[in-house]
Backbone bond lengths (Angstrom), bond angles and torsions (degrees), N, CA, C in turn:
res aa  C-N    CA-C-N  psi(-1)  N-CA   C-N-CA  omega(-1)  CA-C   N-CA-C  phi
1 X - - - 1.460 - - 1.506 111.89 -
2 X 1.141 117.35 -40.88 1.849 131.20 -177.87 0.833 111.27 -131.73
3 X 1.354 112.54 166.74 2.023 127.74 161.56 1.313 91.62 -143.07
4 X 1.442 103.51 140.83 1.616 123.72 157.11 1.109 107.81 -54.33
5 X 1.583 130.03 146.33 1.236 127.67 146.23 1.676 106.06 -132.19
6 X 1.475 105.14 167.14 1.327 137.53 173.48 2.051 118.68 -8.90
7 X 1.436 126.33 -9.44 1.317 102.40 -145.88 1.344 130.27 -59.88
8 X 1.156 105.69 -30.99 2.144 136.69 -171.88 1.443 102.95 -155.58
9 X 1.506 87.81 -147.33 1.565 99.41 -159.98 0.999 98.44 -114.83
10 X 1.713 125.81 144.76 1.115 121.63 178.23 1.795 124.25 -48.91
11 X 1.216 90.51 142.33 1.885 97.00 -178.55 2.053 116.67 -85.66
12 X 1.054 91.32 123.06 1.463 96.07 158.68 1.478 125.27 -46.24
13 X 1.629 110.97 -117.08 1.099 114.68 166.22 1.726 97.83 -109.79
14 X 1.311 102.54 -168.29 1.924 98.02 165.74 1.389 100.32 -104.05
15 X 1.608 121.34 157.51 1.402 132.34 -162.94 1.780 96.31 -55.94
16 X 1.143 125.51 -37.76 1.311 118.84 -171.07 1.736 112.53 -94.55
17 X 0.908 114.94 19.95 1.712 130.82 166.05 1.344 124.23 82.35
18 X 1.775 109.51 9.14 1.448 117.84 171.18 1.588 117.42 -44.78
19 X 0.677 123.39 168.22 1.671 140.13 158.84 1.319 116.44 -50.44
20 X 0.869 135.57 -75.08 1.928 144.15 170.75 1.352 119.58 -125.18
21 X 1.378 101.87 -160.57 1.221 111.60 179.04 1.668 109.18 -158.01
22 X 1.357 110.24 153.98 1.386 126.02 -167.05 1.492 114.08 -42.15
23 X 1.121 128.42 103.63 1.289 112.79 -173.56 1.698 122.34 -94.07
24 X 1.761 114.84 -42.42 1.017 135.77 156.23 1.616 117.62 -152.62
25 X 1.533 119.28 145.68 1.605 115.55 157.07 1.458 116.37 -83.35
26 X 1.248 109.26 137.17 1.896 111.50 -160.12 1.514 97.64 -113.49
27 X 1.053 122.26 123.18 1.431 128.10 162.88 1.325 129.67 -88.00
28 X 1.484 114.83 119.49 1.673 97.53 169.91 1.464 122.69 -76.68
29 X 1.448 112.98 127.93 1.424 106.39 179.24 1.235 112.58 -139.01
30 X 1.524 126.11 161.87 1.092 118.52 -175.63 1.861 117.85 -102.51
31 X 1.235 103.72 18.52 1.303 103.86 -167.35 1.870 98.73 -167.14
32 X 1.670 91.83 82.83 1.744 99.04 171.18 1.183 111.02 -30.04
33 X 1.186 115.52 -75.22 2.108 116.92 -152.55 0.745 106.38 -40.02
34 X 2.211 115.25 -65.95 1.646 129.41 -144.90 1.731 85.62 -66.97
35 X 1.414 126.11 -33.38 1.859 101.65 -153.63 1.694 89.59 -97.71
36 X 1.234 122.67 -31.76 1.427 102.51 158.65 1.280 151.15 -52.42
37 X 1.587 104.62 -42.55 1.668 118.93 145.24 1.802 115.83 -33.34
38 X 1.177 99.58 -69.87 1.453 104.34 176.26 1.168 133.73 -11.08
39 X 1.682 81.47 -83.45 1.377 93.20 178.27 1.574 118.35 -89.64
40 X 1.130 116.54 30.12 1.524 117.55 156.52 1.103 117.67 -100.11
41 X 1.502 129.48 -29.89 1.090 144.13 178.25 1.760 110.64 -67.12
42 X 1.539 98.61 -53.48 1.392 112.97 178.61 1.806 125.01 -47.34
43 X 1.709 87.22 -54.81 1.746 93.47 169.64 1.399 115.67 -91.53
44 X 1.486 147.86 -0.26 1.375 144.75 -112.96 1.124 113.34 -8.97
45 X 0.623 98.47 99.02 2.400 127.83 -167.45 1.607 87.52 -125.59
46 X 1.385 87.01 149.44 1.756 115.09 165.26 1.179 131.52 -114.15
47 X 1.341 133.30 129.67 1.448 130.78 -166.36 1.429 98.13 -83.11
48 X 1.449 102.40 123.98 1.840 128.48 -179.50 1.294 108.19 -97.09
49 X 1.187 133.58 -35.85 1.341 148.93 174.38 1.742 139.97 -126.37
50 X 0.659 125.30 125.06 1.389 117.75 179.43 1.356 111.40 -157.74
51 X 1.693 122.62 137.18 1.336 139.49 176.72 1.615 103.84 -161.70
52 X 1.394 114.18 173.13 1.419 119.78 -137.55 1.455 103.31 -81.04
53 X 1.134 130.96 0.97 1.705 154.42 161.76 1.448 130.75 -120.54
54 X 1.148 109.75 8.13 2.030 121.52 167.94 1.676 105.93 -173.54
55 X 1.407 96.63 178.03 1.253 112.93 -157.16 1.359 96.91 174.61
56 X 1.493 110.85 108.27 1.238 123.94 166.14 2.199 122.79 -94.08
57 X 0.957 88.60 145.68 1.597 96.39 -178.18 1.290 116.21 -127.45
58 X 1.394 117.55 119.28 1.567 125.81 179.75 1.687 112.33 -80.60
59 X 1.431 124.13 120.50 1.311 104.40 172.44 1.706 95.66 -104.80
60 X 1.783 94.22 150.92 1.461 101.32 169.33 1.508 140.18 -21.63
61 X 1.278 118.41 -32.54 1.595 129.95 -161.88 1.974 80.73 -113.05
62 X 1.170 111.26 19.20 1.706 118.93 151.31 1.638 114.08 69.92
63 X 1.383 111.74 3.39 1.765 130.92 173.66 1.696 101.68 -51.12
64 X 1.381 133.79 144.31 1.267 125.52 161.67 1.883 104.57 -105.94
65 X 1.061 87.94 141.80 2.012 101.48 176.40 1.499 103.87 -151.95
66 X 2.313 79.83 95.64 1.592 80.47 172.91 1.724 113.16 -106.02
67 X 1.114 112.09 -167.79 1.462 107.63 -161.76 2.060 84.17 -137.67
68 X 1.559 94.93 126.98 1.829 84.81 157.72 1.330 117.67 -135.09
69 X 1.337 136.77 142.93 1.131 150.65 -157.85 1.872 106.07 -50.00
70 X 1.595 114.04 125.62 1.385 103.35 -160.61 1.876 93.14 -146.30
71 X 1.839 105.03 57.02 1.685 83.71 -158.14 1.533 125.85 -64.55
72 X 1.213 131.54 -4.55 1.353 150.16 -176.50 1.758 116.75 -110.29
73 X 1.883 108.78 33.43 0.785 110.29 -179.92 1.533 121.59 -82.35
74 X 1.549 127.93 123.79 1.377 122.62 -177.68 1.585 106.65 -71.07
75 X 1.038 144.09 92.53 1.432 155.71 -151.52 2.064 93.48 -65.12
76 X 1.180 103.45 163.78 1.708 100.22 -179.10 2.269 101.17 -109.09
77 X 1.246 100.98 131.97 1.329 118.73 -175.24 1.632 93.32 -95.03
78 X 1.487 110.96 81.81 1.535 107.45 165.78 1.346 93.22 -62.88
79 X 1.818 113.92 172.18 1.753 99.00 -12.06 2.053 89.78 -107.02
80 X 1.121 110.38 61.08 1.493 102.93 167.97 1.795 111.33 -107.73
81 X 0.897 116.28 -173.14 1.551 124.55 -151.88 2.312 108.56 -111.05
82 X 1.508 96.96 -12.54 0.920 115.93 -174.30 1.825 131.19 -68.92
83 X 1.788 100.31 -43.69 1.425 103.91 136.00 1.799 91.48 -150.85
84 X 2.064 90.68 115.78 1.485 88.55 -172.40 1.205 120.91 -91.60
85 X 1.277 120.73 -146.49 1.840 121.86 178.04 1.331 99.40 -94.86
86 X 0.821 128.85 -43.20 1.490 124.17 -173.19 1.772 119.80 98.54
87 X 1.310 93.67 -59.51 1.756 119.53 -164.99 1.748 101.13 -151.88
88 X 1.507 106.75 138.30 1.385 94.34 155.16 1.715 112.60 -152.78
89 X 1.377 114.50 -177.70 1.694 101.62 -158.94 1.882 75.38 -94.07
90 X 1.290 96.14 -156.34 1.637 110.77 -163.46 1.498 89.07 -175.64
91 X 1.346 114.44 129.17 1.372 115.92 -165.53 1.949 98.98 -134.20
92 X 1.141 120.86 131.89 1.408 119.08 155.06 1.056 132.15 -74.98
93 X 1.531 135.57 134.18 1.199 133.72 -160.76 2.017 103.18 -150.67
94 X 1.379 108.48 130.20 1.783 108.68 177.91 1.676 102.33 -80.92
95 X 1.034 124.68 10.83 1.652 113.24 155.16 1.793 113.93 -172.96
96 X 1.251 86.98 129.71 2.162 99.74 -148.77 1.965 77.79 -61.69
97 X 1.197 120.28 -50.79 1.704 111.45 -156.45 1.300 122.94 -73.46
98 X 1.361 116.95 -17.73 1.387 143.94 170.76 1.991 111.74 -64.29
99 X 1.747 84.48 -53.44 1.405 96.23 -178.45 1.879 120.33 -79.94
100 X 1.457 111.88 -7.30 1.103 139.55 -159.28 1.810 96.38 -83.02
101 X 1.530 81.27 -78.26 1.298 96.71 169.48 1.441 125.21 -55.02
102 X 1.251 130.92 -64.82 1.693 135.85 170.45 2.077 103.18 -10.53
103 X 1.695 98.75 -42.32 1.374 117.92 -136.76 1.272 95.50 -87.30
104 X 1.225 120.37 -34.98 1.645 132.45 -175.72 1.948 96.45 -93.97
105 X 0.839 110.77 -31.76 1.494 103.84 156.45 1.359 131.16 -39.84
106 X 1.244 109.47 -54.14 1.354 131.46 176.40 1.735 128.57 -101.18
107 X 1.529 91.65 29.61 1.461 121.42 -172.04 1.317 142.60 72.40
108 X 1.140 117.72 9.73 1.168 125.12 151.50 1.586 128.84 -60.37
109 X 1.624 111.79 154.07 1.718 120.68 164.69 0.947 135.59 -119.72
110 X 1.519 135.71 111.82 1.249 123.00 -164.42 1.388 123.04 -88.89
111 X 1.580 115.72 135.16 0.985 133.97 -143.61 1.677 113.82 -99.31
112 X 1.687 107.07 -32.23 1.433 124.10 -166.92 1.669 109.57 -164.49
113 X 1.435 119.73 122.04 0.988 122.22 173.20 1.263 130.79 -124.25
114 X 1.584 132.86 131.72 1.060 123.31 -154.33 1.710 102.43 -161.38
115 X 1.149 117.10 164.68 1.468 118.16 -175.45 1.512 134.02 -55.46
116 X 1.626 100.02 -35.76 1.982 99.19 163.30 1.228 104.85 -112.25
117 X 1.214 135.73 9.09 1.456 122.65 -179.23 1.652 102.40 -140.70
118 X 1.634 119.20 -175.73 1.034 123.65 165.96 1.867 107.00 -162.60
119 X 1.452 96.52 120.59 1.544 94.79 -163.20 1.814 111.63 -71.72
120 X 1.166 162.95 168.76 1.220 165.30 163.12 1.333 126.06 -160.60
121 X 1.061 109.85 154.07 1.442 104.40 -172.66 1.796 107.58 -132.72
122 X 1.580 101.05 136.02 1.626 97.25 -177.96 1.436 136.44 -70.77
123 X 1.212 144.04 177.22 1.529 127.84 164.88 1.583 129.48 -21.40
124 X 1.226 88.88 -40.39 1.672 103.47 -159.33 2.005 82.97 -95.50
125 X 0.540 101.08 3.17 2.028 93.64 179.13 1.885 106.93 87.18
126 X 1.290 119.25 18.73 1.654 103.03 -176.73 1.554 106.46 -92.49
127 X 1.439 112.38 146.72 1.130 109.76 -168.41 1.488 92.69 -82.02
128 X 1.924 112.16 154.42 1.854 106.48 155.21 1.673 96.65 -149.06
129 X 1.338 117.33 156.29 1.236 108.42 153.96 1.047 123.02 -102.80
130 X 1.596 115.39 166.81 1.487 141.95 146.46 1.338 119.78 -83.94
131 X 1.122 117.29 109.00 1.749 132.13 179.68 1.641 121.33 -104.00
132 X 1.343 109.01 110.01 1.374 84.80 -160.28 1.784 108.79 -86.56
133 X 1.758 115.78 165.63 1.104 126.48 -179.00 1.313 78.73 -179.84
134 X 1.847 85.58 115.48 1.490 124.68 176.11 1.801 113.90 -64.56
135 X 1.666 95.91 -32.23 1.689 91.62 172.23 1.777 122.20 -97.96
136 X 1.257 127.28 36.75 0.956 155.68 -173.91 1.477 98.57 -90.35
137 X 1.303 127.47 120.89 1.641 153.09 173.93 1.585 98.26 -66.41
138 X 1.410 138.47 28.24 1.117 127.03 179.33 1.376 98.40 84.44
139 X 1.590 122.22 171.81 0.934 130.34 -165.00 1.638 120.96 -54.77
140 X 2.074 120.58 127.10 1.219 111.20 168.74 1.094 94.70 -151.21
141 X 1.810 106.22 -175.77 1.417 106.14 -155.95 1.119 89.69 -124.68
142 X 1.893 99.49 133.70 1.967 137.57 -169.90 1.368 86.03 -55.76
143 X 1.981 96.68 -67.27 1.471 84.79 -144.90 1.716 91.02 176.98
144 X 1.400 128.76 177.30 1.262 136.49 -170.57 1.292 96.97 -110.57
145 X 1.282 137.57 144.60 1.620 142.01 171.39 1.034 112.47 -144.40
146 X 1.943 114.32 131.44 1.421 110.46 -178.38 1.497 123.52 -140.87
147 X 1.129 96.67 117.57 1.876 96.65 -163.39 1.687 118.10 -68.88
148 X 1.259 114.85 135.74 1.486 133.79 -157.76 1.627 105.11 -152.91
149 X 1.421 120.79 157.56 1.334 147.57 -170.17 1.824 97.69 -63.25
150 X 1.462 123.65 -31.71 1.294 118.02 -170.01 1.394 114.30 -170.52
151 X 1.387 127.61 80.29 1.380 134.94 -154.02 1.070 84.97 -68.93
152 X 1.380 161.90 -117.69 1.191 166.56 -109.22 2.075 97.22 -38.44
153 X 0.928 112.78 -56.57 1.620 112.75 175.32 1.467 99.61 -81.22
154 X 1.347 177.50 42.04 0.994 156.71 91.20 1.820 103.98 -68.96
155 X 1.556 126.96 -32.39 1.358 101.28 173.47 1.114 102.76 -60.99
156 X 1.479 145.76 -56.76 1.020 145.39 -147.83 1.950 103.72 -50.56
157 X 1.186 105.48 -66.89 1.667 117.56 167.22 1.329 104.94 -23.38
158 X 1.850 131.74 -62.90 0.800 111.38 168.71 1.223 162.30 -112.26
159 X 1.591 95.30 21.33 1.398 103.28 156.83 1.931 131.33 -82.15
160 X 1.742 86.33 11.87 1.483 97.58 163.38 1.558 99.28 -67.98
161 X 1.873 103.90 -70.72 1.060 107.68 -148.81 2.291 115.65 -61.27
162 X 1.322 101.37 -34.03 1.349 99.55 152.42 1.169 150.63 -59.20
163 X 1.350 101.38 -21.17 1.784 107.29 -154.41 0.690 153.37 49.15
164 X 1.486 101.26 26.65 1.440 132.06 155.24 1.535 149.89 -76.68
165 X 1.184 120.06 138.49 1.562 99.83 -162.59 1.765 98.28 -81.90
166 X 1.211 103.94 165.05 1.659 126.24 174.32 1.530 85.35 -75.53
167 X 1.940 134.39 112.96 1.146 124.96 163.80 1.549 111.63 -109.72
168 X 1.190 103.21 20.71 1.716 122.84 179.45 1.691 129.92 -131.99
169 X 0.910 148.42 150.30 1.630 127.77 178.47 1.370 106.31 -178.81
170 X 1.130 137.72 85.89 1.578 127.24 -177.41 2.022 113.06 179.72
171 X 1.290 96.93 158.38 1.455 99.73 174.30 2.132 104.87 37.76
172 X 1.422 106.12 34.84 1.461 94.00 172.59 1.461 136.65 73.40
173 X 1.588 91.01 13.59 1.622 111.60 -179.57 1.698 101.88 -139.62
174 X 1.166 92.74 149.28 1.497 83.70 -145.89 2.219 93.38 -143.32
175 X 0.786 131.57 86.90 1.725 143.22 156.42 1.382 134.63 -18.87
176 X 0.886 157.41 136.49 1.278 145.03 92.81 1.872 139.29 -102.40
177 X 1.566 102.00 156.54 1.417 99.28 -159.14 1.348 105.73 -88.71
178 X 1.132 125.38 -152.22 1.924 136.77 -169.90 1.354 90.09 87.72
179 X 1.341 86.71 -173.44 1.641 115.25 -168.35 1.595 113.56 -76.53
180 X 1.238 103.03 -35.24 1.468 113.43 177.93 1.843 108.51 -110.28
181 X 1.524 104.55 72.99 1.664 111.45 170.97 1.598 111.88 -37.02
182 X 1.109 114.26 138.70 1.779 103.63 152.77 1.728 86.95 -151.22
183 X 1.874 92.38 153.47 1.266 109.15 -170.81 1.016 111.58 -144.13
184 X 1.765 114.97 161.83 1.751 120.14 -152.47 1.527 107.12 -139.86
185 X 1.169 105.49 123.75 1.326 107.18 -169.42 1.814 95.54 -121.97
186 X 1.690 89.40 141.34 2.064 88.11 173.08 1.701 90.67 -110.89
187 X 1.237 83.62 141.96 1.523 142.20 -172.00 1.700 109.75 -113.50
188 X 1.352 106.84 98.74 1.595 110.94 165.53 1.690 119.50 -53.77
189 X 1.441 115.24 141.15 1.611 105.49 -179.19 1.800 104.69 68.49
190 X 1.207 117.90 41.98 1.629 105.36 -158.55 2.499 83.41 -95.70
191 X 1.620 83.62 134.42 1.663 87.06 -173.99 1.925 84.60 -129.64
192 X 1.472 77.08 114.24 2.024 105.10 -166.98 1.341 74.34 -70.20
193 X 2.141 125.14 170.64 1.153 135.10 147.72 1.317 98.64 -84.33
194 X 1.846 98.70 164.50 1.194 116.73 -170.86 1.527 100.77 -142.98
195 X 1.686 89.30 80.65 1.930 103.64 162.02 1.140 133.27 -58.46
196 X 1.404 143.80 141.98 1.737 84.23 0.57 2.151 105.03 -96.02
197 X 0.436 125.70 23.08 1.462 128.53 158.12 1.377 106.44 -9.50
198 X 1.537 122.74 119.54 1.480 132.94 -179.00 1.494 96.06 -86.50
199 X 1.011 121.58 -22.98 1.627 118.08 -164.82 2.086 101.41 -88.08
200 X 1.186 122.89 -27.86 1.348 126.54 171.10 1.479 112.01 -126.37
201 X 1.251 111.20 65.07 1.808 100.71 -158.65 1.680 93.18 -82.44
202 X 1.645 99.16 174.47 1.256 116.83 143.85 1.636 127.05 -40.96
203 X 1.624 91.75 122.86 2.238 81.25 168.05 1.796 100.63 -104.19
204 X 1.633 111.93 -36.18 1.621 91.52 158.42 1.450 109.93 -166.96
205 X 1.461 126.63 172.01 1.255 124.56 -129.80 1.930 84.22 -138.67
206 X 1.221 109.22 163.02 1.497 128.75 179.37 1.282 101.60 -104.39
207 X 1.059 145.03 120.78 2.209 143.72 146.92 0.950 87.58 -59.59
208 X 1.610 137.37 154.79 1.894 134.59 152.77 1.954 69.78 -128.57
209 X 1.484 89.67 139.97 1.119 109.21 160.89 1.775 114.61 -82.00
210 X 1.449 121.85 153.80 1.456 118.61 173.42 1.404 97.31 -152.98
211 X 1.247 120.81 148.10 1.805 134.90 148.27 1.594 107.83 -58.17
212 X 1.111 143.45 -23.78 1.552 138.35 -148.04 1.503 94.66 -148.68
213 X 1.417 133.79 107.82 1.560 96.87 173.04 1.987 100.98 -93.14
214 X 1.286 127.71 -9.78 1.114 133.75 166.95 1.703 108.20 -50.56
215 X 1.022 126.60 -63.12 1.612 151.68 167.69 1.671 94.78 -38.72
216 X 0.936 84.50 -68.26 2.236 104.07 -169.82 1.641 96.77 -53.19
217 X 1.465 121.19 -27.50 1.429 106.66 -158.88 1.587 86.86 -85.22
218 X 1.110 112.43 -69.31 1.665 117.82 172.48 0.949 112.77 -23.77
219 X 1.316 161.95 -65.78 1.252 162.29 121.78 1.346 138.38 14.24
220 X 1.227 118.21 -39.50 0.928 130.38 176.49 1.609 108.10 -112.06
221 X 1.172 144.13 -27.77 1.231 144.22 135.71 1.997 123.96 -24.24
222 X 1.659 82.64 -53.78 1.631 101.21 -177.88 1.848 102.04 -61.42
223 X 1.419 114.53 -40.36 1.596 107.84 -167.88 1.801 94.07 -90.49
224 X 1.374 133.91 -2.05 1.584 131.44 154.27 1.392 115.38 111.56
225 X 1.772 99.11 57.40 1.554 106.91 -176.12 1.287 83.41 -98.06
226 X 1.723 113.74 -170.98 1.372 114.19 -179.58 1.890 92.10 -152.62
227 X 1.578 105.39 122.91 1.009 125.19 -164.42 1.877 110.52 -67.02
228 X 1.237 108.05 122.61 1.463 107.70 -171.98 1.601 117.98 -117.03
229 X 1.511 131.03 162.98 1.801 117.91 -163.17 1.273 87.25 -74.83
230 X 1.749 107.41 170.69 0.930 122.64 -159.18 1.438 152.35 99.10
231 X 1.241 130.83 89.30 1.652 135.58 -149.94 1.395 100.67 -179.94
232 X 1.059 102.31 171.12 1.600 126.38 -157.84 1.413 99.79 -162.32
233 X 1.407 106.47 170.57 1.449 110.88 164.24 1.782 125.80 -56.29
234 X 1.618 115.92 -20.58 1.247 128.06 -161.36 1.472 113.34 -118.23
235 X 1.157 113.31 -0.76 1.530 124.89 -165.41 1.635 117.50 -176.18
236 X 1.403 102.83 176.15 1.621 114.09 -162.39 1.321 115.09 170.81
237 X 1.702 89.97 132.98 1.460 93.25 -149.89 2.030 110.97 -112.47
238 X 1.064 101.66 134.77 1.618 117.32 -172.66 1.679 120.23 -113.42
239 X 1.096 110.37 172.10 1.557 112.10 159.95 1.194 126.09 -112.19
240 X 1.422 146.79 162.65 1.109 131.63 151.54 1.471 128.93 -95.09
241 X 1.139 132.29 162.07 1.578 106.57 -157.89 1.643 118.17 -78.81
242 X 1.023 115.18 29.48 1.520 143.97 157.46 1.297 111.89 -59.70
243 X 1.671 97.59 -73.60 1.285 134.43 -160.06 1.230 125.95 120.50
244 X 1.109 117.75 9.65 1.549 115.92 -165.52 1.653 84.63 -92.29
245 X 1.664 102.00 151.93 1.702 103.42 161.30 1.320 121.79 -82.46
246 X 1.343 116.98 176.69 1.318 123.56 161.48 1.444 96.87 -168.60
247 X 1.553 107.84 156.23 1.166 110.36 159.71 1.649 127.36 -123.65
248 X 1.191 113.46 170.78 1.359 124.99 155.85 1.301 148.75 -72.74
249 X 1.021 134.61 73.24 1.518 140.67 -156.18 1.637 128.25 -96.49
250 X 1.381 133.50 135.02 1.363 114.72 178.38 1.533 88.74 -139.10
């Protein structure tokens, strides 16, 4: 399902005793270059990795967004429920029309427009936003967000596995803090994928970095992932009780 690549150094635990830490967001796509280009261009990110099925990209503010080869990917038709987004990144930007535009330049379509945000979608069809914040260094990344039946109980799940506190909770949107935010929004009619299933696939996947993945599996089982095929010597792949995957990587 994954490969580790290159971003830092392997992680311990996180300072607050989670399980891992963010290693990369993995996209399924059906066409390495064009969605790698993209989004290198998009964040000025650098390609850290690359082989004939992924390709990882470092953006400046140090986020990994890798991409792995997915040619029979059913792409997600936001914003209906039929084949949805699943997850999407959320990017900061010091001017939404500047960044709007740049974005559809470089192939993107925009999907939804509105006064702090602007919805778009990449080559490969994944939805992300643009959020604006005027004191923003040019383009960086908010944070990971992933829509589910009841964010308030999936943050909870993972601010086990991070060790992170819940610094958000209300109206169905739901936070957590550290360096690497990810956020959960419930979604009425929400239809989880069902990996690896071509007919409800994955649109994109979490790496959690770990020291132990033996340790890491226990662990993350114990706070109520559900163990899925798939592993290698370097990784191993789970659900969250969503459904979305992620894996484990060292």
């Amino acid at each position: 399902m994954t490969e580790p690549s290159s971003v830092g150094p392997a992680a311990a635990r996180s300072a607050s005793g989670g399980v891992g830490t963010v290693h990369s967001v993995v996209l399924d796509v059906p066409d390495l270059t064009a969605e790698a280009d993209f989004w290198t261009a998009l964040t000025d990110g650098t390609v850290a990795k690359r082989d004939d099925d992924w390709i990882t990209v470092v953006t400046p503010d140090r986020w990994g967004i890798a991409f792995q080869l997915a040619p029979d990917l059913v792409p997600p038709q936001w914003p209906g429920q039929e084949h949805p987004q699943q997850a999407h990144l959320d990017l900061y930007v010091p001017d939404l029309a500047a960044a709007s535009t740049r974005a559809v330049e470089l192939g993107a379509t925009v999907l939804r427009e509105g006064e702090q945000w602007i919805t778009l979608a990449d080559p490969a069809g994944h939805p992300f936003d643009v959020c604006l914040d005027e004191k923003a260094d040019g383009v960086s990344v908010m944070g990971a967000t992933f829509d589910c039946a009841d964010a308030s109980a999936l943050a909870r799940f993972w601010s086990g596995v991070m060790g992170e506190p819940v610094t958000y909770d209300a109206d169905g949107v739901a936070m957590l803090g550290g360096s690497r935010p990810l956020l959960f929004q419930t979604v009425e009619r929400y239809n989880p994928p069902r990996w690896p299933d071509p007919a409800y696939p994955q649109q994109l996947h979490l790496d959690i970095e770990v020291p132990d993945l033996d340790a890491g599996e226990a662990a993350v089982l114990a706070q109520g992932a559900t163990r899925l095929p798939g592993q290698g010597d370097d990784f191993r792949v789970f659900a969250d009780p969503a459904g979305h995957p992620f894996c484990l990587v060292r």
